[in-house]
C-alpha positions as CSV (number, residue, x, y, z in Angstrom):
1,X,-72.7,-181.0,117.9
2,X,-72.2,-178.6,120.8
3,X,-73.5,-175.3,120.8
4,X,-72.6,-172.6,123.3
5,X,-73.8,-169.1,123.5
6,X,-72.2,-166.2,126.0
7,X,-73.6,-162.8,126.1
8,X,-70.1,-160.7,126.9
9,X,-69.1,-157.5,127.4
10,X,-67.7,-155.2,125.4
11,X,-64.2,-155.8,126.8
12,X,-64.6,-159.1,126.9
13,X,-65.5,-159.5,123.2
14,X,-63.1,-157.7,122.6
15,X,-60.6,-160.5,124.4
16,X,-62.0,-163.7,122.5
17,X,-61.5,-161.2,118.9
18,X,-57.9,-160.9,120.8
19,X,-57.9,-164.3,121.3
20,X,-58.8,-166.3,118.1
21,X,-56.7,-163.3,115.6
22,X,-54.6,-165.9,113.8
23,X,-57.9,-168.1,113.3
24,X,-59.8,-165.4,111.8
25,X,-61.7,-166.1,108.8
26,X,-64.2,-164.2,106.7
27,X,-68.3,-164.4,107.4
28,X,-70.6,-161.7,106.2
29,X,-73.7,-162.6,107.4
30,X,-75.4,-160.2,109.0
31,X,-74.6,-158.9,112.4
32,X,-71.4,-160.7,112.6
33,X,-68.4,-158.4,114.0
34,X,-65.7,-161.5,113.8
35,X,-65.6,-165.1,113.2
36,X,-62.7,-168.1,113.7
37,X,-62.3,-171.8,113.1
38,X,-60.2,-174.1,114.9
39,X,-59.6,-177.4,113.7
40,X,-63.0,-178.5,116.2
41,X,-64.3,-175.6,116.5
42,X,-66.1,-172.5,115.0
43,X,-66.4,-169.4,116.9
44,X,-68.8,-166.4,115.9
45,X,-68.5,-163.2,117.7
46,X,-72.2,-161.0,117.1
47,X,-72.6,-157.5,117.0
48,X,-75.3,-157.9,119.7
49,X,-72.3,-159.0,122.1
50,X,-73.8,-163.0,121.8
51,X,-70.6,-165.5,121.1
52,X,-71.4,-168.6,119.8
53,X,-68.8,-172.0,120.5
54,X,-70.0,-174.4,117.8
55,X,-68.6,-178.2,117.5
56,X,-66.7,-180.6,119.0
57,X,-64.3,-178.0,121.0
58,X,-67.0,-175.8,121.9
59,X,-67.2,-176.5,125.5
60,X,-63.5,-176.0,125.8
61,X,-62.9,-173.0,123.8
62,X,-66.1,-171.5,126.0
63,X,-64.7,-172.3,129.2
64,X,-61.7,-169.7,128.6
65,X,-64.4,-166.7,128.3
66,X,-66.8,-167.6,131.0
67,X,-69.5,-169.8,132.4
68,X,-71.5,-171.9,129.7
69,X,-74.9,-173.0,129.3
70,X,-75.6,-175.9,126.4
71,X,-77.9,-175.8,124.5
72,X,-78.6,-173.0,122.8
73,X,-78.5,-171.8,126.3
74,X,-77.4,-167.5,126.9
75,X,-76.1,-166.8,130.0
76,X,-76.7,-163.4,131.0
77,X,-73.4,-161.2,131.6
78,X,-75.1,-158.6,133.6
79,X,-75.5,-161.5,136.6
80,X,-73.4,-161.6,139.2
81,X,-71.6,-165.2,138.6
82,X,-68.9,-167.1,141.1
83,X,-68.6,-168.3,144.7
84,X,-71.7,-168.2,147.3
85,X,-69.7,-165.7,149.6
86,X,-70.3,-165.5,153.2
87,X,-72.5,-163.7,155.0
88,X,-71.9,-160.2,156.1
89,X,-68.7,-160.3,153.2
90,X,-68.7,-156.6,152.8
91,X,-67.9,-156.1,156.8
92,X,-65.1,-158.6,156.7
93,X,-61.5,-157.7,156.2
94,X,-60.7,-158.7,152.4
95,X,-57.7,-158.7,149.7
96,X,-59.5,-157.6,146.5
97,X,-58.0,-158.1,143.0
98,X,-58.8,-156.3,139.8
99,X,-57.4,-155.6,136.3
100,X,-57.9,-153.0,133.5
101,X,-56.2,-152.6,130.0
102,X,-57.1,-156.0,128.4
103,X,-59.4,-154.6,125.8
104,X,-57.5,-151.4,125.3
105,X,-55.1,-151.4,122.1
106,X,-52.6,-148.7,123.6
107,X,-50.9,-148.9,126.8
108,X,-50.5,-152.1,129.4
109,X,-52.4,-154.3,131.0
110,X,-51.9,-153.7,134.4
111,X,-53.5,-155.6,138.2
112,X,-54.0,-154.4,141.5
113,X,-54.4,-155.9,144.7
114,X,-55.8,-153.8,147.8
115,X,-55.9,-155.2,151.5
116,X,-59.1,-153.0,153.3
117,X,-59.1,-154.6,156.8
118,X,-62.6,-154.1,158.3
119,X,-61.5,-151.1,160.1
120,X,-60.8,-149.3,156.9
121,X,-64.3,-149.9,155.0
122,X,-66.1,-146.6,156.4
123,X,-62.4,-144.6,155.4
124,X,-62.3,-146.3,152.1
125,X,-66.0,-145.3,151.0
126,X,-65.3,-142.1,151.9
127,X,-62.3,-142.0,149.7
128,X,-65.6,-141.6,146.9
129,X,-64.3,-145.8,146.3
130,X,-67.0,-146.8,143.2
131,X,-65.9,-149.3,140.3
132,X,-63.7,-147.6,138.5
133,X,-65.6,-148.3,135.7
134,X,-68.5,-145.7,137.3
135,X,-65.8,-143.2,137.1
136,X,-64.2,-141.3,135.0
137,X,-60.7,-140.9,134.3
138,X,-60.1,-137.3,136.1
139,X,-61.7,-138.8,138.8
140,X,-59.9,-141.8,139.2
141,X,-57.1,-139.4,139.1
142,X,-58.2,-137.1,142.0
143,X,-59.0,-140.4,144.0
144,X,-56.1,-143.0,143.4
145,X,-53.4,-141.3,145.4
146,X,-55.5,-140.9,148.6
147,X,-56.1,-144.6,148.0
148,X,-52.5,-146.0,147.5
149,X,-51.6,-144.1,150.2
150,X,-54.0,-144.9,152.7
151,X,-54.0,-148.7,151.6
152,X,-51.5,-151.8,151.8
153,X,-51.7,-152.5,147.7
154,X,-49.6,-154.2,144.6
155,X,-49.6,-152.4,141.6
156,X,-48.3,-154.9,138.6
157,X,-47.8,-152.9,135.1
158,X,-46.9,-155.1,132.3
159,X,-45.6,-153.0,129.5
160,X,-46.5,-153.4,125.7
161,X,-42.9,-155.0,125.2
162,X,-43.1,-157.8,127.5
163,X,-47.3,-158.1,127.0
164,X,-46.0,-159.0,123.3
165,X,-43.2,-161.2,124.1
166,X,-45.8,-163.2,126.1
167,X,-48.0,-163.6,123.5
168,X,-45.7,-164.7,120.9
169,X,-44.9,-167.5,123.3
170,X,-48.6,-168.3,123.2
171,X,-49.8,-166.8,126.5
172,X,-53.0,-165.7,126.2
173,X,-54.6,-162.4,128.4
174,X,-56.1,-164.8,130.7
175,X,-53.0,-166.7,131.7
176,X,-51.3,-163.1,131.7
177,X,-54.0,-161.9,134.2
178,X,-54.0,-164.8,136.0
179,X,-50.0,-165.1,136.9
180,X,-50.5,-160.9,137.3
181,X,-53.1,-161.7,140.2
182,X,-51.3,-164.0,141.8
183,X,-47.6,-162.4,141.9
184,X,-49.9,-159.0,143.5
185,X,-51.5,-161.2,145.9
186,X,-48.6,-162.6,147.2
187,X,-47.2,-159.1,147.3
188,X,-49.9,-157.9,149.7
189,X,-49.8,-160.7,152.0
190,X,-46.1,-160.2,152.6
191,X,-46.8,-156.6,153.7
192,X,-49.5,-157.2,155.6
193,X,-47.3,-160.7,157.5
194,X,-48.4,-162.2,160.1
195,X,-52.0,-160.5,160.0
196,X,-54.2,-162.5,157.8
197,X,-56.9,-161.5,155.6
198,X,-60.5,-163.2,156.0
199,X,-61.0,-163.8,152.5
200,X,-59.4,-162.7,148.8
201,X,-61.6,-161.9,146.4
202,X,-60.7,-162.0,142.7
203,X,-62.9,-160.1,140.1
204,X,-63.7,-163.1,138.0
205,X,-62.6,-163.6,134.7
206,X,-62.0,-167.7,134.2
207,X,-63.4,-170.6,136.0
208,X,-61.3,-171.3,139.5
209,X,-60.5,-174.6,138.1
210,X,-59.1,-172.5,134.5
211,X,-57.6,-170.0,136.4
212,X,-54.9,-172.3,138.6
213,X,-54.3,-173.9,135.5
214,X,-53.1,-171.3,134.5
215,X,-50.7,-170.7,137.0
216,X,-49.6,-174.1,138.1
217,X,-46.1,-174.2,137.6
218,X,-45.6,-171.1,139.7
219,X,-43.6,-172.0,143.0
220,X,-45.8,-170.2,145.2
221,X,-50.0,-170.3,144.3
222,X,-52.4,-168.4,146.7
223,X,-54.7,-170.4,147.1
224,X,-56.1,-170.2,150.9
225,X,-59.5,-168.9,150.9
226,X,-59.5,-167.2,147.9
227,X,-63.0,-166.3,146.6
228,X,-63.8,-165.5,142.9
229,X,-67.2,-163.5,141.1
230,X,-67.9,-161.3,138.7
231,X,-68.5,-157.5,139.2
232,X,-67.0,-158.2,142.2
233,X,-65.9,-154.1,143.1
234,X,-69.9,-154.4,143.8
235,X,-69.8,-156.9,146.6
236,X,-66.6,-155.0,148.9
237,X,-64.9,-152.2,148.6
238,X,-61.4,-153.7,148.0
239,X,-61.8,-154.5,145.0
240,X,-63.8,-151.4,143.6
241,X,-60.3,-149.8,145.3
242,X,-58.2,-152.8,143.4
243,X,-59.6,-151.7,139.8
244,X,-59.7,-147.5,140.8
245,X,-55.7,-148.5,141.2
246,X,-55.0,-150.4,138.6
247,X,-56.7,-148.1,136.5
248,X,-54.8,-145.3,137.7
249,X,-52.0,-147.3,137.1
250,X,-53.2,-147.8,133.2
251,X,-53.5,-143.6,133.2
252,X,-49.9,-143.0,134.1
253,X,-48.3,-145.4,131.6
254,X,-50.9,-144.1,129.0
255,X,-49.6,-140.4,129.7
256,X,-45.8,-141.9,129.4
257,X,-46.4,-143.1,126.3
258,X,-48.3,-140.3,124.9
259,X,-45.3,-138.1,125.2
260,X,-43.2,-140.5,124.2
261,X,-45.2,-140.2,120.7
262,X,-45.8,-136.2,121.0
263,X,-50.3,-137.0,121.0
264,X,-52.8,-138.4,123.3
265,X,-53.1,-141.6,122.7
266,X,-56.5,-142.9,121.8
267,X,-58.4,-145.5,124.4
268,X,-60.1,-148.9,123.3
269,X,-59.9,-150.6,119.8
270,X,-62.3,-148.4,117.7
271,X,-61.7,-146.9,114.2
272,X,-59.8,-143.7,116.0
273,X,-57.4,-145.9,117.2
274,X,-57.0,-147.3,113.8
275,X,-56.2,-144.4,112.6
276,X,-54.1,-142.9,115.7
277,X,-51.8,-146.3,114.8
278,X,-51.3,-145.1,110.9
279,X,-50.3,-141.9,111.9
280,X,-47.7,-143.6,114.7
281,X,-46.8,-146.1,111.8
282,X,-46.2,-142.9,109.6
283,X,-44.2,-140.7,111.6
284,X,-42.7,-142.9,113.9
285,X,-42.0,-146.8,112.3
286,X,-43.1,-149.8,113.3
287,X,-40.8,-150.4,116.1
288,X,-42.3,-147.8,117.7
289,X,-45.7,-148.8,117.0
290,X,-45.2,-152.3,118.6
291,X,-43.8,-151.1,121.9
292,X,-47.0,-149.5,122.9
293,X,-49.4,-151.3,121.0
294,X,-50.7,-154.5,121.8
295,X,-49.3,-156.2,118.8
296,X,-51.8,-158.9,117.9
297,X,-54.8,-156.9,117.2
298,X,-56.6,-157.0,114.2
299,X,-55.8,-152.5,115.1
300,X,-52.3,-153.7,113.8
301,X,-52.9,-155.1,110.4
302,X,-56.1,-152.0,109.8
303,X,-53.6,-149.1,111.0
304,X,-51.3,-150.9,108.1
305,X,-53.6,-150.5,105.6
306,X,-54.8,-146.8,106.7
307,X,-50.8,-146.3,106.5
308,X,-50.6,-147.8,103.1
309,X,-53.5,-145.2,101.5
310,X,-51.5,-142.8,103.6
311,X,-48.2,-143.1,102.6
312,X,-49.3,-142.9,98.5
313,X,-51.4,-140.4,99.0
């Protein structure tokens, strides 16, 4: 029987949870956070951030979160994974692509794309261009604009209402992010036609071979030396300004839909957030919940029983 192990992220435990919802079954043992069976597969999500893929469908269902090792084999998250990229990459004139909002119950999940030709790199850094995820939000804030205005960019926000409609047609976050990436892409290299990028670099979240599967059936794929890794902000600037933007972007809807429910809406998928949803649930309905919730989280059916002990309370 196979048996695959990935050590995740955070976020991106929070994305097979996301994932596997309607397969969820109980487990207590200890230091399991969330468990699922498939038909020919068992999935096991640990506290420790470890995933195991057990049985027949293990390689499969694996393949959708990262790179595996059999085995009983880990493989360590905190490694840069993806393409050998050239030499001297972080001189060269590069598209970077990012994303934000997958793990976050509130708000979008939105993608940028950045064009920094190699004349730009010096202005960029100087710009204070880190990962957004080395930054803070009032930061990002201070830094975005001078950004999007100083770089060709796409900035692709897809709202709560059409994330949902998505999913219940059985699109999952990574065929989401994937057709996201390439429609911003495809953006940038309009506005930046007839000049050429040297390479595109994609801040890795599914095997190349994963990733155009997931956007086949679009009638235009980029596919022309496009270059994919994890923590990819750290090998060239484009993409560290591709997730500051698509942060930013993530901010600004998260402020629009914070008025729209009179209180700062909670980030992540935590216990607040549970809560923060009951009290949405309570004073403004369901319908209101679900357009700026991601609908599918096990944060909906916990904020329903929070609302419940509310409610007779």
């Amino acid at each position: 029987m196979a048996n695959i192990v990935l050590q995740l992220t955070t976020e991106q435990c929070k994305e097979v949870k996301a994932y596997y919802l309607k397969y969820q079954i109980e487990r207590n043992a200890p230091g399991v956070a969330f468990a699922a069976k498939l038909p020919d597969a068992a999935i096991t999500v640990y506290n420790s951030g470890k995933v195991m893929f057990q049985g027949a469908g293990a390689e499969r269902e694996a393949s959708r979160f990262g790179d595996m090792t059999e085995s009983n084999g880990v493989q360590d998250s905190n490694r840069i994974k993806g393409d050998q990229l050239p030499e001297n990459f972080s001189r060269m004139s590069v598209i970077g692509s990012d994303e934000t909002g997958t793990g976050d119950y509130f708000g979008p999940m939105t993608v940028a794309s950045v064009y920094v030709p190699k004349e730009k790199i010096e202005l960029v850094k100087e710009l204070g261009v880190k990962d957004s995820k080395q930054l803070n939000d009032d930061k990002i804030r201070e830094i975005a604009p001078d950004l999007i205005e100083s770089c060709v960019h796409s900035l692709l926000i897809l709202r709560n209402d059409k994330y949902n409609e998505l999913q219940s047609r059985g699109f999952s976050q990574g065929k989401m992010k994937a057709l996201l990436h390439n429609q911003a892409i495809k953006h940038v290299l309009q506005k930046i036609s007839p000049e050429k990028p040297e390479y595109i670099l994609i801040d890795q979240f599914a095997e190349r071979e994963t990733y155009y599967g997931y956007i086949q059936n679009e009638k235009e794929i980029v596919r022309d030396n496009v270059l994919f890794s994890t923590k990819a902000e750290q090998l060239h600037v484009a993409v560290a300004a591709a997730s500051i933007i698509a942060r930013y972007g993530f901010l600004l809807e998260m402020d629009r839909l914070s008025s729209m429910v009179g209180l700062p809406l909670q980030k992540g998928a935590g216990h607040l957030v549970d809560e923060m949803a009951a009290k949405i649930l309570l004073e403004h309905g369901e319908n209101t919940l679900r357009s700026i919730a991601k609908w599918h989280f096990s944060n909906t059916e916990k904020a329903k029983r929070i609302y419940e002990k509310m409610r007779k309370g």
